[in-house]
C-alpha positions, 0 to 999 in steps of 0.5 A: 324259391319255386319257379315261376309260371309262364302264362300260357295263352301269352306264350301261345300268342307271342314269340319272342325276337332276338333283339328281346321284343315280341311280335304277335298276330294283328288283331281285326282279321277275323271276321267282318271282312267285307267292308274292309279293302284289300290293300287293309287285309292285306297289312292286316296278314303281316306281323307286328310288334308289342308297344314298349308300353305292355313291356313290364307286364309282359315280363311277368307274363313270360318270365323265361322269354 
């Protein structure tokens, strides 16, 4: 049976923990900052983790982790 391919703009995207979950970059930090305050940017610059809910899908994304 041949290997499987890991996707690679996921893999590029997440990392994943030691306890198995994956963390990723929040999202709305781009551009359009003006209207949004500091204390908002200021979370917006931490990590976060995936739902529980995009675990199955991830798992075939990234089969090697």
């Amino acid at each position: 049976m041949p290997k499987m391919k890991t996707n690679r703009a996921t893999a590029k995207r997440l990392k994943r923990t030691a306890s198995g979950k994956y963390k990723r970059s929040s999202a709305f930090v781009r551009h359009k900052l003006t209207h949004k305050s500091q204390k908002r940017k200021r979370s917006l610059r931490k990590a976060t983790l995936t739902s529980d809910a995009e675990k199955q899908r991830l798992k075939i994304l990234l089969p090697y982790g």
